[in-house]
N, C-alpha and C positions, 0 to 999 in steps of 0.2 A: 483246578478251579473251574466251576461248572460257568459257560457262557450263558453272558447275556443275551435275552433274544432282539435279533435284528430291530425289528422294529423299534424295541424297546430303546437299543443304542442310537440308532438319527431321530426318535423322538417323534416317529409318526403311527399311523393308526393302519392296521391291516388294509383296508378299503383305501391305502393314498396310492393316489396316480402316480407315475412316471416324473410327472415335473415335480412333484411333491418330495419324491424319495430324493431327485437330483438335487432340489433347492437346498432339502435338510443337511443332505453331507456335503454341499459346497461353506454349510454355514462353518460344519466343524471341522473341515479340513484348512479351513482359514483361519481358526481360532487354535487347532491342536497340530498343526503342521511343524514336526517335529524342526525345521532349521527357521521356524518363524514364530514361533510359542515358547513364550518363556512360564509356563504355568506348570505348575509338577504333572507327572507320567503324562507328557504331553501325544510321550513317543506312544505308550500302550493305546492312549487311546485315540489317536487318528489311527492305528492297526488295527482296532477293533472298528472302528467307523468303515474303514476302507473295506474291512474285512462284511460287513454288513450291505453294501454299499453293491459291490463284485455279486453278490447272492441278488438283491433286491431287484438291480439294475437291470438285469437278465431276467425276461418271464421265463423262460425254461428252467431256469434255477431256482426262481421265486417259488412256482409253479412247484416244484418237491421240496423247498423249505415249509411249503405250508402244508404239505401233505404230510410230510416223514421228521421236520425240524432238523435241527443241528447230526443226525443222522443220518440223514441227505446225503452226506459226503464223508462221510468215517470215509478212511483208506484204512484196512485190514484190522477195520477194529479200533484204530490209534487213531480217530476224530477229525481234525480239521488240520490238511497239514500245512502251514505255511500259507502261500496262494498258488500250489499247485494246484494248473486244472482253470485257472480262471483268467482269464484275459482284461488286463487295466488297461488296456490301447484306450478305451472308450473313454478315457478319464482326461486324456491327457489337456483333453478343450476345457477341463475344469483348473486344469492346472496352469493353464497359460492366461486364462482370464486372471486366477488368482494371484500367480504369480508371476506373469511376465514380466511387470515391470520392476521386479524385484530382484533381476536377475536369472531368475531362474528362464528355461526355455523347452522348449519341447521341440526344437529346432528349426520353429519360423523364426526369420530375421527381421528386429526390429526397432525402431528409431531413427533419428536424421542422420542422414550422411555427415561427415563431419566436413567435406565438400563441400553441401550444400552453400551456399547465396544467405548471408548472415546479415541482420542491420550490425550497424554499430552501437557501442555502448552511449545512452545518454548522458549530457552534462548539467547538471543543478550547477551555477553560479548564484551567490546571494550577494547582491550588490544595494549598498546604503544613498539615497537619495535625500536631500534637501527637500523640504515641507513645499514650498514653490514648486520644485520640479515637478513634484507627483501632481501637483494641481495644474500645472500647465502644461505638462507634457515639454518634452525634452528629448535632445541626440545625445547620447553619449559612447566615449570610448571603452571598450575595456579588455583586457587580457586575459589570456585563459590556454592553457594546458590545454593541445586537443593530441591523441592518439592518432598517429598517419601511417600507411602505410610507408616503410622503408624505401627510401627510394633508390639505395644501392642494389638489394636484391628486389627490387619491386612486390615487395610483401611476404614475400614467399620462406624467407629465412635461410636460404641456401640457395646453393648453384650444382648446378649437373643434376639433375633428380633422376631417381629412379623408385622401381616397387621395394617397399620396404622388408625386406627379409623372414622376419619374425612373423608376418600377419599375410603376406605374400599380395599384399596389396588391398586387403578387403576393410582394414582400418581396425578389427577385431579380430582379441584370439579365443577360442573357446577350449572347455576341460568340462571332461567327463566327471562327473559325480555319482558312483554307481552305492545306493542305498537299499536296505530290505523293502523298500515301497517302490523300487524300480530306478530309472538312469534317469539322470537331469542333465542334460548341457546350459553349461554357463558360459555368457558370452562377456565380455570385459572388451574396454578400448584397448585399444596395442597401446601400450605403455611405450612404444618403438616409435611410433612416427603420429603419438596423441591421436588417433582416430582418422588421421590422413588418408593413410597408406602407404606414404610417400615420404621417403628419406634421400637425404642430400650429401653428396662426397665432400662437400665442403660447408661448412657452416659461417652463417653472413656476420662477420665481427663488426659493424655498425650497429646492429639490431640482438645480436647476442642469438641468433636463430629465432628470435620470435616475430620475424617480420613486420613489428611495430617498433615505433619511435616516438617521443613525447616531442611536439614542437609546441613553441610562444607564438600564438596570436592576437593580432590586433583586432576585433570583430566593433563594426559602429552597430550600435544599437536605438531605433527610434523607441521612448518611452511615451504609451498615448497618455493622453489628460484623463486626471480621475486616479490613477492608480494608488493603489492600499496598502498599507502593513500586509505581508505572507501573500499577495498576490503575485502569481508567477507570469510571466510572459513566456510562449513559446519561438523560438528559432526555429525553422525546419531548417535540417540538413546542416547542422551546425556542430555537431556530436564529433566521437569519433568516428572514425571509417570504417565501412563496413569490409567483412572478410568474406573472399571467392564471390566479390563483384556485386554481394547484397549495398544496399542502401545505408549513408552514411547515417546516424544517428541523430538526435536533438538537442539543443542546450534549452535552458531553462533558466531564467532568470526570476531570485526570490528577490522580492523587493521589501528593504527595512527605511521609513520613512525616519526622518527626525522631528522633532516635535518644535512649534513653532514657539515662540517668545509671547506673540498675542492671542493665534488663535488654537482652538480645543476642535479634533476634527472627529465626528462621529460617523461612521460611513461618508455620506453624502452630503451631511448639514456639517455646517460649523457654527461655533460658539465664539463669543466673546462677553469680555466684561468690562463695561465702562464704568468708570467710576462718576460719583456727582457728589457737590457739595451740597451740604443741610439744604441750603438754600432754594440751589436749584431742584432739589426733592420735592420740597414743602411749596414752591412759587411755580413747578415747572419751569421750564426752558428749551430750547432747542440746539441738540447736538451733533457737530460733524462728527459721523461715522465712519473706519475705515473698512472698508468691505474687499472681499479678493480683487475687483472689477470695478475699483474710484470709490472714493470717499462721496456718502450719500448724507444728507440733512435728515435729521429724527427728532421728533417731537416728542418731548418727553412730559407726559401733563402732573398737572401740579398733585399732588400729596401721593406721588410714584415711593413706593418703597424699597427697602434693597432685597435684592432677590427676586423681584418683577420682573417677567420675562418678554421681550416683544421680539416677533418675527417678520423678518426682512422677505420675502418670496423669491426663490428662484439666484438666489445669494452666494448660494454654498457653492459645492464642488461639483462638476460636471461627470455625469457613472460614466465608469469606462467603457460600460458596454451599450446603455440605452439611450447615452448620452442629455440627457436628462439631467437640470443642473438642481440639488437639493436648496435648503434650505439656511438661512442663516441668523440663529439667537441670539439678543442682545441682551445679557444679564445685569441688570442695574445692581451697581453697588454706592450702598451715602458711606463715602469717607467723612470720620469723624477727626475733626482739626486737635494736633495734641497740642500747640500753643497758643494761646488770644492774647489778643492786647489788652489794654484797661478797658478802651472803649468797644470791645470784642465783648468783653466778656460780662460787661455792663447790661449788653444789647441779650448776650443770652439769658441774665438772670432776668429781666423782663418777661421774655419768651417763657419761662420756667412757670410763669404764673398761669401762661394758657392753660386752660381746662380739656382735657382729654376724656372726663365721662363717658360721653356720648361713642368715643371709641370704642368697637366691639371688643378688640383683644383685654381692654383697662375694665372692660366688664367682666370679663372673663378670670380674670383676673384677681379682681377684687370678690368676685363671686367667693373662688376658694381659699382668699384669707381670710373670711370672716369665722 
C-alpha cells in the first residue's frame, strides 16, 4: 500500500514550524495511542503519525524527505523499514506530558509519597433544630463517629516495622512494557505495604492493621442567631485525624430547621397571619401582635381587607452573617362566623342592604355581567 505523505498524515502544511509539527502529533498520539484509543486501526495509525513525526522532527531528515520523499530511506530497495535508523528518545517528553498520569512513565517518578502529612477526612453532620433555635441561636450537644488514630499501635497498624520486601521500600513497583513504539515503565503502588514502603511483623488486632478506629464523641456545638434550612456551620479540626502528622479534618454541620405553628419564615423576614372579625375589618381596631421580640400594638384601619399586607420594621430574623434583623408581615385575614344567632343574623340582613356601587371591584364586576 503506497504511503501517505507526511505532512499529509499530522495534518500540517510543508512551511510548518517545529512547534507546529510537534503540537500536530501530540494531538494524534493522544487520540490514536494504541493502549489509550478505543477508535479502529487506532494501532496503524499513531505508527503511521509516529512514523511521520521521526522524519518531520529531524531537519536532516525533513531536509531529504523533501528533496527525494518516502525514498529518502528505501533500505535495499524494500522502503521504510520498521523505525530503524530513527531515534524516538526525543519523544518521550511528549509521552509523559500525555501520559504520565495515566500510568504510563518514561521513568521520572511521580506523585505524593504515600508518607507524606495528609489532612483528615471531613465530617457533614445534618442536625434538625427547633424554629426558636435557629432564630436565637443556641448550644447544643451531639454525637458523631469521628476516625482516630489507634491508639494501641499509635496509627501505624503494626509493630516492628521494617522495608517492605516487594517494593524494597520505595512504596511502588514498576514492569516493563516493551511495544513496537518502544518500552514504557509503569509504576503501580505496592499492593505490599499500600504505597508505604513499610511492612510490619505483626499486625495491630485493635485496628485490624489500618491504624484507624471509629470512636463516639460528644462535640458541644454553639449555633449563631439567624440560621437557615441547608446552611452548614463549620468546626475546624473537628474531622477525622489526619495521617503521618497532617492536620485533623472538619466537621460540618447541615442544618434542617422545623417549621413554626404561627410563623412562615422567608430568609430574613417572617410572616404572619392574623385573623379579624367582619367587624373589626369594616370599623378597624387595634390588635396585639405577637412578634419574635414581645408582643407589639397594630392598628388596623377601618375597611382593611383580607389579604392586606402591613410591615412591622426590623421584626424578623437577625442574618447570621450581617447581623442585620429583616422584616416582619402581617397578613390580615376576615374570618367569616359559620354560626349567628337570631339577633346576629338580623343585624347582618340589615348590613346586606348597604350599597357597595361605589366599590371599584362591584364595578368591575358588574361591568362584565352585563
Amino acid at each position: 500500500m503506497n504511503k501517505r505523505d507526511y505532512y499529509e498524515v499530522l495534518g500540517v502544511d510543508k512551511n510548518a514550524s517545529e512547534s507546529d509539527i510537534k503540537s500536530a502529533f501530540r494531538k494524534l498520539a493522544k487520540k490514536y495511542h494504541p493502549d489509550v484509543s478505543k477508535e479502529e486501526n487506532a494501532e496503524e495509525l499513531f505508527k503511521e503519525a509516529q512514523e511521520a513525526y521521526a522524519v518531520l522532527s529531524d531537519p536532516e531528515k525533513r531536509k531529504k524527505y523533501d528533496q527525494f520523499g518516502h525514498n529518502a530511506f528505501n533500505t535495499s530497495g524494500g522502503g521504510f523499514s520498521g523505525f530503524e535508523g530513527f531515534d524516538f528518545g526525543s519523544m518521550s517528553d511528549i509521552f509523559e506530558d500525555l501520559f504520565g498520569g495515566m500510568g504510563f512513565s518514561t521513568g521520572r517518578s511521580r506523585g505524593r509519597s504515600a508518607n507524606a502529612p495528609r489532612k483528615g477526612n471531613d465530617i457533614l453532620y445534618r442536625l434538625t433544630i427547633d424554629f426558636e433555635e435557629a432564630v436565637y441561636g443556641t448550644k447544643k450537644d451531639i454525637k458523631i463517629d469521628v476516625e482516630e488514630n489507634c491508639p494501641e499501635c499509635d496509627g501505624k497498624g503494626g509493630f516492628n516495622s521494617k522495608n517492605c520486601s516487594e517494593c524494597h521500600g520505595s512504596g511502588t513497583v514498576t514492569s516493563e512494557q516493551r511495544t513496537m513504539f518502544g518500552s514504557f515503565l509503569t509504576k503501580t503502588t505496592c499492593p505490599y505495604c499500600h504505597g508505604t514502603g513499610i511492612t510490619y511483623e505483626k499486625k495491630c488486632s485493635d485496628c485490624g492493621g489500618l491504624g484507624k478506629v471509629n470512636n463516639k464523641k460528644t462535640i458541644t456545638i454553639t449555633i449563631p442567631a439567624g440560621i437557615d434550612n441547608e446552611n452548614r456551620l463549620r468546626v475546624a479540626g473537628k474531622g477525622a485525624t489526619g495521617s503521618n502528622g497532617g492536620p485533623n479534618g472538619d466537621l460540618y454541620i447541615e442544618f434542617t430547621i422545623r417549621d413554626h405553628e404561627l410563623y412562615e419564615r422567608d430568609e430574613d423576614d417572617i410572616y404572619i397571619e392574623l385573623p379579624l372579625t367582619i367587624t373589626e375589618a369594616v370599623l378597624g381596631t387595634k390588635k396585639e401582635v405577637p412578634t419574635l421580640y414581645g408582643n407589639v400594638d397594630l392598628t388596623i384601619p377601618a375597611g382593611t381587607q383580607s389579604g392586606d399586607k402591613m410591615r412591622l420594621r426590623g421584626k424578623g430574623v437577625e442574618n447570621v452573617n450581617s447581623k442585620r434583623k429583616g422584616d416582619m408581615y402581617v397578613i390580615t385575614k376576615v374570618v367569616i362566623p359559620e354560626k349567628l344567632t337570631r339577633e346576629q343574623k338580623k343585624l347582618f340582613e340589615e348590613l346586606s342592604k348597604t350599597s357597595l356601587d361605589n366599590s371599584k371591584e362591584f364595578k368591575i364586576y358588574k361591568n362584565c355581567i352585563k
